[in-house]
Each structure stands twice: as structure tokens, then as C-alpha cells.
C-alpha positions in Angstrom: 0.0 0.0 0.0 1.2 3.3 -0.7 0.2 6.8 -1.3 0.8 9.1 -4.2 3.7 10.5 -2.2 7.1 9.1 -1.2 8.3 9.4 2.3 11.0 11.8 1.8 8.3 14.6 0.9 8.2 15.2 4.6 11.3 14.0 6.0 13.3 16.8 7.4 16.6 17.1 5.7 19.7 15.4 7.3 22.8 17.0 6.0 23.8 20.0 4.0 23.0 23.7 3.5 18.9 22.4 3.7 19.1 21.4 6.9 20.7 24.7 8.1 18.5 26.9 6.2 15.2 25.2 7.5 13.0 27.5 8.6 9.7 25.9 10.3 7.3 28.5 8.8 8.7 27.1 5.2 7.4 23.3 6.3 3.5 23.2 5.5 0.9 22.7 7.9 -1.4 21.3 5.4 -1.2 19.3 2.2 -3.9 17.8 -0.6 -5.8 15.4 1.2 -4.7 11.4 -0.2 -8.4 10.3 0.1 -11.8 11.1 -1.7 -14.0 10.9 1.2 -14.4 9.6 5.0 -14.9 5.8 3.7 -11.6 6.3 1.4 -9.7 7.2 4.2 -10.7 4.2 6.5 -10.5 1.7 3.7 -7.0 3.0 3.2 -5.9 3.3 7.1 -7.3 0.0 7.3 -4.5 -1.2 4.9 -1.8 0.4 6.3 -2.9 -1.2 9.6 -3.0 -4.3 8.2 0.4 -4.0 6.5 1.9 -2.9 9.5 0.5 -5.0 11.7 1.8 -8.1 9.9 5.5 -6.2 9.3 5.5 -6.2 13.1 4.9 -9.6 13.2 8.0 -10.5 11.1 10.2 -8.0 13.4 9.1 -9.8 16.1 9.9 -13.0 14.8 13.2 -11.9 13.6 14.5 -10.2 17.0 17.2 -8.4 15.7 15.9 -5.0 15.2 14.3 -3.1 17.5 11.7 0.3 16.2 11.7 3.5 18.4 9.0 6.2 17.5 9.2 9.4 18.8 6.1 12.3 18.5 6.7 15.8 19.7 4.2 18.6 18.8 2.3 21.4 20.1 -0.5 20.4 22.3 -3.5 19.2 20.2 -1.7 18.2 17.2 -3.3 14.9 17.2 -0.7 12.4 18.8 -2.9 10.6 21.1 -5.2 9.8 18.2 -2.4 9.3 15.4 -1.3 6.6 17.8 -4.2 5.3 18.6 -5.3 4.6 15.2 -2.6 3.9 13.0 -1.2 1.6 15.9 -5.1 -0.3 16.3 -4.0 -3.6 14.0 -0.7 -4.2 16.1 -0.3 -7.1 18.6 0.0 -5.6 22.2 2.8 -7.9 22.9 5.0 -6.3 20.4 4.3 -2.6 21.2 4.5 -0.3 24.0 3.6 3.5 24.7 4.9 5.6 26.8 4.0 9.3 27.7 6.7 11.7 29.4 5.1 14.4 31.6 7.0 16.3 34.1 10.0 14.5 35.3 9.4 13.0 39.0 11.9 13.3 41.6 13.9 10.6 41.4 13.7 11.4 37.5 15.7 14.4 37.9 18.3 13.3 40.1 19.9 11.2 36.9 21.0 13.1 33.7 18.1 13.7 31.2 18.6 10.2 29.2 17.8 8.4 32.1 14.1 8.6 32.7 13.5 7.7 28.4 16.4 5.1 28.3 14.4 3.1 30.8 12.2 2.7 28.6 13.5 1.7 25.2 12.2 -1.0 23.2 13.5 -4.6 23.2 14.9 -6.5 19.9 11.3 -7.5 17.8 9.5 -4.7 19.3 8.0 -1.3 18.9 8.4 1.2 21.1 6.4 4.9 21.1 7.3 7.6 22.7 4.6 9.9 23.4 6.5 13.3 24.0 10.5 12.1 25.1 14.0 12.9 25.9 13.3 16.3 22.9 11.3 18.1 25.4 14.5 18.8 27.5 15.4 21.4 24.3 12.0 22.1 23.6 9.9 22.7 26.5 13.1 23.3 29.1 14.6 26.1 26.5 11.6 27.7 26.5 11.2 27.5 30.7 14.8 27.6 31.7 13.8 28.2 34.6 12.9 24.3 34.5 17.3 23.0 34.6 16.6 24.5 37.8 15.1 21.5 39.2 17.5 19.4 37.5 20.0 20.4 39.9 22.9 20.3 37.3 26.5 21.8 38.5 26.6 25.2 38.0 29.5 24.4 35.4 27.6 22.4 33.8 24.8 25.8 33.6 27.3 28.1 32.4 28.9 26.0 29.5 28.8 28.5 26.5 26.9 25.7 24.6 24.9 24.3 26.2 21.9 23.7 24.4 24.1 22.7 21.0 25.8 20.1 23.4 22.1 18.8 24.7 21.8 18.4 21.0 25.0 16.7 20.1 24.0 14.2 23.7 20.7 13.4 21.6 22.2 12.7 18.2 25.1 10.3 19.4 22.7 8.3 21.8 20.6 8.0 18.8 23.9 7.2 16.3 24.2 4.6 19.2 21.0 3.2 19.2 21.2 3.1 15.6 24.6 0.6 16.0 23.0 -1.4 17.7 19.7 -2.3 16.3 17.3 0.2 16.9 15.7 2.4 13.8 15.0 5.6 15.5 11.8 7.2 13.2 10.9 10.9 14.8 7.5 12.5 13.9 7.1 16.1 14.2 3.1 16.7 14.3 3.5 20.5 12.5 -0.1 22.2 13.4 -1.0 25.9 12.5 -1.6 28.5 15.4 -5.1 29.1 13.8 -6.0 25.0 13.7 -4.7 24.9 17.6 -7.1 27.7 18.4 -10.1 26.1 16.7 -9.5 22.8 18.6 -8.7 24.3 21.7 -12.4 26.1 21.3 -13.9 22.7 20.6 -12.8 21.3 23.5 -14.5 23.8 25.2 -17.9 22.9 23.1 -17.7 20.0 23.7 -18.3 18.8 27.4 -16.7 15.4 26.8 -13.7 17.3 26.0 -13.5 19.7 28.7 -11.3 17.6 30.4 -8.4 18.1 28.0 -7.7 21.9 28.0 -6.2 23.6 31.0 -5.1 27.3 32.1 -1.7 25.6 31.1 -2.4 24.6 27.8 -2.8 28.5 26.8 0.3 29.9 28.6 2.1 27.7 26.2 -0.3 29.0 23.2 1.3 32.2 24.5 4.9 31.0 23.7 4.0 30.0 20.1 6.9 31.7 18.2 9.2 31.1 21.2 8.3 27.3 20.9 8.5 27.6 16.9 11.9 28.6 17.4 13.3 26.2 19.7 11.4 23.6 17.4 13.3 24.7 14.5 16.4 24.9 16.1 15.7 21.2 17.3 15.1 20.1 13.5 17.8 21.7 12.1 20.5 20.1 14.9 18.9 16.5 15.3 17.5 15.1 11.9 20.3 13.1 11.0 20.5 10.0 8.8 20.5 7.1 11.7 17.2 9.2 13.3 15.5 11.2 10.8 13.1 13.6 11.6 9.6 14.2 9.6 7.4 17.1 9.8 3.9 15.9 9.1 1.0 18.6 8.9 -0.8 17.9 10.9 -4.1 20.2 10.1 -6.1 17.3 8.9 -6.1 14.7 11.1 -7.1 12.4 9.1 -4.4 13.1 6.5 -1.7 13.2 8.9 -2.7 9.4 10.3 -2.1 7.9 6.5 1.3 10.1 5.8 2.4 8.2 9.3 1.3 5.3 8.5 3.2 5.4 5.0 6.4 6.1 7.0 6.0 3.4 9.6 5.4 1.0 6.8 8.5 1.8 4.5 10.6 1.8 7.2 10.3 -1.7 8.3 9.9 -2.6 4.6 13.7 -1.3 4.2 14.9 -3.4 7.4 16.0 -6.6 6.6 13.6 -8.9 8.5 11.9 -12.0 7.8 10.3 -14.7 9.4 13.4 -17.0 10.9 14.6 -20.4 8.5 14.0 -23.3 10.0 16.9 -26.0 9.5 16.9 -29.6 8.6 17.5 -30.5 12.3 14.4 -28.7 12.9 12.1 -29.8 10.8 13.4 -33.6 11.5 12.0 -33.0 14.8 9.0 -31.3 13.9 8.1 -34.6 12.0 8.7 -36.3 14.9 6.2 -34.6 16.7 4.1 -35.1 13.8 4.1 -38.6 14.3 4.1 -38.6 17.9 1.2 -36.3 18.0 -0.7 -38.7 15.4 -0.1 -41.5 17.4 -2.2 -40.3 20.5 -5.1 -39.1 18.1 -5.3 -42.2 16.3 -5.4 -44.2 20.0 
């Protein structure tokens, strides 16, 4: 299955003058939607689902390769439900998510790796970040009043680069991650101010929703070009070619759920995985529990 895109459409670029150059305002919020209609759209999610569902099945099987998948975006981008549904045909077993809120206590007494290393996934599994290690130079550069808390050496504060060397931490334990079997695929959900404010309202229409906005939610609203910022600078230091980052609009739901899903698919298509051989030796003994297991029905 595959949509009349390629993947690299929305991967953030890796190397290069492009990379350095990004500026966030230049990635789209919106694109042509890849279905005709409501049914389109589930009959194609339902695809992808499928697919993906049986490509986890084969990592599994394999256990070599483990599949780390990070989401960061503004609040009410739509990660909760892009997990949620492009995620819905995979076993249980082989997937795990895990959301990062504020960092407990004994959380910030270890360095900022710590609390998301914990959590990685094992060999034949997929692993989700919801929100991760990125919102130490996302949320934290915004709030520095947040390192704070981390109680960090005061050397450690006044390092002239600080924030370039939380990024250089980031890319090598992903470069290391990378080395040693886990594909690191990054998902940047990239909503419009004007779409945020329209759901934010909605959640206030809607009394089932009422629940998910808080006086929090619009003090960050009121950071939203100090947040674009530190989200460019985040792109432009961290896509790299062992953890590449994607910028997904994210304005239509919908849309955003299938241009995931697309990604998810081809990059377990390009790992080589398949279901493990079985040798002579084995399938000797399978015949013998063939006949053994014929035996007892035929008694």
C-alpha cells in the first residue's frame, strides 16, 4: 500500500545547506488530502494497519531490530489519536507506549537520558514515545527556569553551549541506538496557530472534552513563536541519517494518520527482516512430533 507521495516529501533534511537553512514556517501545515471521502480514508488506514500489523509480526519473529518512534508537537496536534489509530492492528505484545510528563523526583536526580532510556524498546518490538528525551530542548529552552530542578552543577549551567551540546547528547545516543539495532523514526506533528485555536475552542464545546484543555495549555499558546523557534532549532540540529526527523502537517487529522502510517510501513519494509529459517535439524524433529502427535489421536 502506498500513497501518491514518497516518504521523503516530509522527511526533514539530514545533511547539508537544507538542513541549516530550514526555517519551520517554510514546512507546511497542510497538504492535498490522499483520500476522496471519509470511507476512502478508513479503507486506506485499514490497509496500512494491516500491513503494518503483519511487518510487526515478522520483526518480532526476527528479533534483531528493535523500532523506536518518537512524537513531539504542540499540544492538540493529534498524537494521542495518530497513535491510537494507525497503531489499532498491532499485537500488544510487540508494542508499548509511553507518555513523558514532568519529570518526578527521582527522575531528575539522573542526567536527562535516564528517565526515556528506561524505557527503550526490546529486539522484535516497537516502542512509542509519546512526547520524550526532545522536550529537554523544547519545553526546558523555553522555561529555563525548568534546569533548575534538575539540579545540574553550576558548570555544567554556564557551558557557553549548552543547548548545542544537549543536542550533540541526543544525536550520538541515537547514532548509538542506531549501532546497535534500533531504527529511530521521529514525527514532528507541524499544526497551525489558527487550527490549535479552533480545537482548543472545541474542546471547550464539547463537554466530553473539557477535560483536556487547561489554564496551562494557553500559557504555552502564548509562547507559540518562542516554541516555533526552539522547534526549528531542534530540526535543524537533530534530523540526522540514523534518526531522521519528519514534519507531518498535521491540520487534517485524518491526512496526517495515513502520511504516518506510510512512514511506519517503509521503514520496516527497508529493514531486513523475515520470518526465521527453519533447519533440517528442525524440521526432522518437527516430523517427529508429527508422528508422535498422530499416534495419540489415532489411540
Amino acid at each position: 500500500m502506498n500513497l501518491a507521495c514518497k516518504t521523503d516529501d516530509f522527511r526533514v533534511p539530514t545533511t547539508g545547506n537544507a538542513r541549516t537553512r530550514l526555517r519551520i514556517d517554510d514546512l507546511p501545515t497542510q497538504v492535498p488530502a490522499f483520500y476522496d471521502s471519509k470511507k476512502h480514508y478508513r479503507e486506506l488506514l485499514e490497509e496500512f494497519t494491516g500491513e503494518l500489523a503483519e511487518l510487526q509480526r515478522v520483526l518480532y519473529a526476527h528479533g534483531r531490530y528493535a523500532l523506536l518512534v518518537i512524537f513531539q508537537a504542540m499540544d492538540a496536534a493529534g498524537k494521542d489519536g495518530a497513535i491510537r489509530h494507525v497503531m489499532s492492528g498491532v499485537n500488544p505484545q510487540g508494542c508499548q507506549v509511553f507518555s513523558f510528563k514532568a519529570p518526578s523526583s527521582e527522575e531528575l536526580d539522573h542526567d536527562f537520558l535516564w528517565r526515556t532510556s528506561k524505557r527503550l524498546p526490546e529486539r522484535g518490538r516497537i516502542g512509542i514515545f509519546n512526547r520524550s528525551y526532545y522536550e529537554e530542548v523544547l519545553i526546558v529552552k523555553v522555561n529555563p527556569a525548568i534546569l533548575e530542578r534538575q539540579r545540574l552543577p553550576r558548570e555544567c549551567l554556564k557551558r557557553r553551549h549548552f543547548w548545542k551540546e544537549r543536542y550533540q547528547d541526543i544525536v550520538s545516543f541515537e547514532d548509538y541506538l542506531h549501532r546497535n539495532g534500533t531504527r529511530v523514526v521521529k514525527f514532528f506533528l507541524h499544526l497551525s496557530k489558527e487550527e490549535q485555536r479552533k480545537r482548543f475552542l472545541s474542546r471547550i464545546d464539547e463537554p466530553d472534552k473539557n477535560w483536556k484543555l487547561t489554564v496551562d495549555d494557553i500559557r504555552v499558546r502564548d509562547k507559540w513563536d518562542e516554541y516555533m523557534q526552539a522547534y526549528q532549532d531542534c530540526l535543524r540540529h537533530t534530523s540526522h541519517k540514523a534518526a531522521p526527523w519528519y514534519s507531518i502537517p498535521a491540520d487534517d487529522k485524518r491526512n496526517a494518520r495515513l502520511i504516518i502510517s506510510h512512514v511506519l510501513v517503509e521503514t520496516l519494509k527497508s529493514l531486513e527482516i523475515s520470518y526465521p529459517t527453519v533447519t533440517d535439524e528442525q524440521r526432522r524433529q518437527l516430523h517427529e512430533i508429527r508422528d508422535r502427535l498422530t499416534e495419540k489421536a489415532d489411540r
